[in-house]
C-alpha positions in Angstrom: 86.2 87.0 116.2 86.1 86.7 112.4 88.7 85.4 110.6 89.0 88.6 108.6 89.3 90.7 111.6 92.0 88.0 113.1 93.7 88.7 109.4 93.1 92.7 109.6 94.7 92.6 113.1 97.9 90.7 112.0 98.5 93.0 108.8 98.4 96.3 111.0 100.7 94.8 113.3 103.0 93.3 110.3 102.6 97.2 108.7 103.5 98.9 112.4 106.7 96.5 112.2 107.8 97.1 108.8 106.8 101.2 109.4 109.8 101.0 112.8 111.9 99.0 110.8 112.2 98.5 106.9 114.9 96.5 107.2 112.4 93.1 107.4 112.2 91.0 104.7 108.7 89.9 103.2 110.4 86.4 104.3 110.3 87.6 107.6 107.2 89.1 107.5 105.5 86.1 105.9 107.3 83.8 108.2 105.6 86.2 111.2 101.9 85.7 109.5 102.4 81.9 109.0 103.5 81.9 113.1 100.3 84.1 114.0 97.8 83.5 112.0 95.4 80.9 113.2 93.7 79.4 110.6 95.2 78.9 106.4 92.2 81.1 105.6 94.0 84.5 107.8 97.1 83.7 107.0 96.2 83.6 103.2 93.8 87.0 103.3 96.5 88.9 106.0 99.1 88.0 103.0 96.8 89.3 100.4 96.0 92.2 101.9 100.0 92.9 103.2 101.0 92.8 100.0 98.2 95.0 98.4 99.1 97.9 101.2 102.7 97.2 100.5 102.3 97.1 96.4 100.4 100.7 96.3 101.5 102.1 99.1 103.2 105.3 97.9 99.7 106.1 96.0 98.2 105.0 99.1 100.1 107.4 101.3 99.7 110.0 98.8 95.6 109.1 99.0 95.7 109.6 102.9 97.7 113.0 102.9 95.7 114.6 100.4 92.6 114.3 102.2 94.0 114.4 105.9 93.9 118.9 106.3 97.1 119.7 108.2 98.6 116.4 108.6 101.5 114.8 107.2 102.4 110.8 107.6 105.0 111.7 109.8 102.8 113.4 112.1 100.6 110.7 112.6 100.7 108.2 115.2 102.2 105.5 113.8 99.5 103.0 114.4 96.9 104.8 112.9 99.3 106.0 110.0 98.8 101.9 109.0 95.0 101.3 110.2 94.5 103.9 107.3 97.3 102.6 105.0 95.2 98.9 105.4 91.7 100.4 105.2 92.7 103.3 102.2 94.2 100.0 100.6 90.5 98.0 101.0 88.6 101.1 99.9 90.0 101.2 96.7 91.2 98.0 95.4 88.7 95.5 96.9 85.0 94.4 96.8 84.6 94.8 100.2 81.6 96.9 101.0 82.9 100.5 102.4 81.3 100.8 105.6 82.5 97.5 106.4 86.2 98.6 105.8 85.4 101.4 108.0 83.5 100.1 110.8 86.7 97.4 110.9 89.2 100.1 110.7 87.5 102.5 113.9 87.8 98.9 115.7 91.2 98.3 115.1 92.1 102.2 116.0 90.0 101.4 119.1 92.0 98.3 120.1 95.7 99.8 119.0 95.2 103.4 118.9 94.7 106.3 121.1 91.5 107.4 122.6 91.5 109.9 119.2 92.6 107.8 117.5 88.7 106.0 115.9 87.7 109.3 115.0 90.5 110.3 113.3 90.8 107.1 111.3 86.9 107.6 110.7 87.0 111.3 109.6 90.0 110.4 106.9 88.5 107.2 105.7 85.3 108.2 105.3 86.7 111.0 102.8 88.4 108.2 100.8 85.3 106.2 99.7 85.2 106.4 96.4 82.7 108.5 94.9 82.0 110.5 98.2 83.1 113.4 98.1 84.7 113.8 94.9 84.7 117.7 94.7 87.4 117.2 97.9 89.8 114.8 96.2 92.0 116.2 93.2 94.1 113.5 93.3 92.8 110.6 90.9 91.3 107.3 92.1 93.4 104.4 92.1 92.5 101.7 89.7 89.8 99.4 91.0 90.8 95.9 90.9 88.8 93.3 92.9 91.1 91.0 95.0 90.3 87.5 95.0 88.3 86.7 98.0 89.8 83.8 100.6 88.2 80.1 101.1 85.7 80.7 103.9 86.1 76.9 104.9 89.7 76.0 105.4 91.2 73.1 103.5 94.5 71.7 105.0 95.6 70.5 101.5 95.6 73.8 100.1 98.4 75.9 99.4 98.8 79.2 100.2 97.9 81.5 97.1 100.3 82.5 94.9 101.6 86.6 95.2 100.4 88.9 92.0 103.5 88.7 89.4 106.1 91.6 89.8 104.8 91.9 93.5 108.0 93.2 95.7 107.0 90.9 98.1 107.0 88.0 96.0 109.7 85.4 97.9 
């Protein structure tokens, strides 16, 4: 398994915990990533991405309802509520090629979710890549802003990055 799908995994869980109880710290839930991840390379790309979701996630929420015809957050299943928080969150703020982001997402809905549960994720995501179907979204895009990628080759004398400035999950 790639260490971005190990990574992927972790923040959906860490997102399905913080979704049942917002109570937990970003302490907490970093101190759950550093006891999970397996490598310095997910545990430094689940963070980044964790705190990406968790830094846009109102416009990110917003995003998903707008496009998703008859269904409100609360409705969904709370699993795929955060596949789509994670993959809405790659689609518009990182490099990472679109059908990639999908194809990772329907695998992670496979894996957590219901036997629904890849085709729903697919059908919202796929209305969320930016520049398909335009004519469907009045909301307006997010800013673009690529994330910095991850080491591919762990180096145990490297710290873990450093959280975006003014990030609420900064410790």
């Amino acid at each position: 398994m790639s260490l971005r799908k190990q990574a992927r995994q972790l923040v959906v869980q860490m997102l399905y915990q913080i979704d049942l109880n917002s109570d937990i710290t970003a302490e907490e839930i970093r101190a759950m990533i550093d006891e999970h991840g397996r490598s310095k390379t997910v545990r430094a790309f689940a963070w980044e991405l964790f705190t990406g979701v968790m830094e846009f996630k109102q416009q990110i929420d917003a995003e998903i309802v707008h496009v998703a015809e008859n269904w409100s957050l609360k409705r969904m299943a709370v699993t795929d509520r955060n596949i789509l928080r994670l993959g809405t969150y790659e689609l518009l703020h990182t490099d990472t090629p679109s059908a990639v982001i999908i194809d990772e997402a329907v695998e992670l809905a496979r894996e957590f979710g219901s036997a629904q549960s890849s085709q729903f994720v697919n059908g919202i995501l796929d209305k969320l890549v930016p520049g398909r179907h335009d004519e469907n979204r009045a909301a307006p895009p997010l800013p673009t802003e690529p994330a910095p990628q991850p080491p591919v080759e762990e180096d145990p004398e490297e710290e873990d990055p450093p959280l975006k400035p003014g990030s609420p999950w900064a410790t």
